[in-house]
C-alpha positions in Angstrom: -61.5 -53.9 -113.9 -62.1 -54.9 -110.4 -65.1 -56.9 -111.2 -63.2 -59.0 -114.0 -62.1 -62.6 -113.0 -58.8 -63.4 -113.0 -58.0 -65.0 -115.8 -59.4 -62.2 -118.2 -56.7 -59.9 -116.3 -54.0 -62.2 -116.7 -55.1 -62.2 -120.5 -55.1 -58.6 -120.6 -51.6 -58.4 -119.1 -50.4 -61.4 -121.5 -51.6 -59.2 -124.7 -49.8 -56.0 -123.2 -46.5 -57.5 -122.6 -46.7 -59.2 -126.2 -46.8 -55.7 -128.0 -44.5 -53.9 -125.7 -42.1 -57.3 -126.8 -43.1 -57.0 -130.3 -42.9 -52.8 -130.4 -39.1 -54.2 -128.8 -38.6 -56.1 -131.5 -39.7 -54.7 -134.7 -37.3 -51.5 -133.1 -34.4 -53.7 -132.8 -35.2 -54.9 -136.3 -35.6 -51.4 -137.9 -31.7 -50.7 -135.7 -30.5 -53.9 -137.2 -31.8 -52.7 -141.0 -30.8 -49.3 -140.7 -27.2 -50.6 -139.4 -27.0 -52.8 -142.3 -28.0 -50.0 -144.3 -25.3 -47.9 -143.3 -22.8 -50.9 -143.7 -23.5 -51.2 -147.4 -23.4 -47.5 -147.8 -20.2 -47.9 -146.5 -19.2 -50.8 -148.6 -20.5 -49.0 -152.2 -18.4 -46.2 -150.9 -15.0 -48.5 -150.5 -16.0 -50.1 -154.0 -16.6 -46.9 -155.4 -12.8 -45.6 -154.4 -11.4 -48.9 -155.8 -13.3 -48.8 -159.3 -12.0 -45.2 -159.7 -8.6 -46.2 -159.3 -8.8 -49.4 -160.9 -10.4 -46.9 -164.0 -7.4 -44.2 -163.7 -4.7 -47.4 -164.2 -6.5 -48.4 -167.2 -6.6 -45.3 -168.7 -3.1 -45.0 -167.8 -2.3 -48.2 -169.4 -4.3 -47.1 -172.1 -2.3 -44.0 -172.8 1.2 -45.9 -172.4 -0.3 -48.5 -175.1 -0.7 -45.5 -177.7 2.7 -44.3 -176.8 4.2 -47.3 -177.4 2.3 -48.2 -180.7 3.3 -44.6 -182.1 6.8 -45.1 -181.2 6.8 -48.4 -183.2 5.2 -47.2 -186.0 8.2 -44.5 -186.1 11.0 -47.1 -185.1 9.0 -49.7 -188.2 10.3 -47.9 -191.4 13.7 -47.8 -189.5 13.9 -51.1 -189.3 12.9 -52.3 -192.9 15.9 -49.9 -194.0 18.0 -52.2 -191.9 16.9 -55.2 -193.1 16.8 -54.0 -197.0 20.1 -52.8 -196.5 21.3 -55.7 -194.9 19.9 -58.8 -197.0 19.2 -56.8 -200.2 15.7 -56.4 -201.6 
């Protein structure tokens, strides 16, 4: 490359430093991604824990529902016998 002129060096030297910027770049990208990657795995995780628990108080609530409708349904007839016993038939 002795023999080149000087401007096709400085070209040559211009292209190099462009790829070793854009190999720098598209690496910090791929960091960046990959970060972001690992943030939302993160984040699913977190939402994961809270719809699980958000599910077991529902079921819960769920449960104490069907308690609470069997124990009126025993405490119902009860109460007609007070009230027919009270104000008559």
């Amino acid at each position: 490359m002795s023999g080149a002129a000087p401007w096709k060096l400085a070209s040559a030297k211009q292209a190099t430093t462009t790829n070793m910027n854009g190999s720098e770049d598209v690496t910090k990208m791929l960091v960046s991604m990959n970060q972001n990657i690992l943030d939302m795995k993160e984040n699913t995780h977190r939402i994961d824990e809270k719809l699980d628990r958000i599910n077991e108080k529902v079921n819960q609530t769920a449960l104490d529902t069907e308690l609470h409708q069997e124990t009126l349904m025993k405490l119902l007839p009860i109460c007609v016998s007070i009230v027919v016993t009270l104000f008559g038939p």
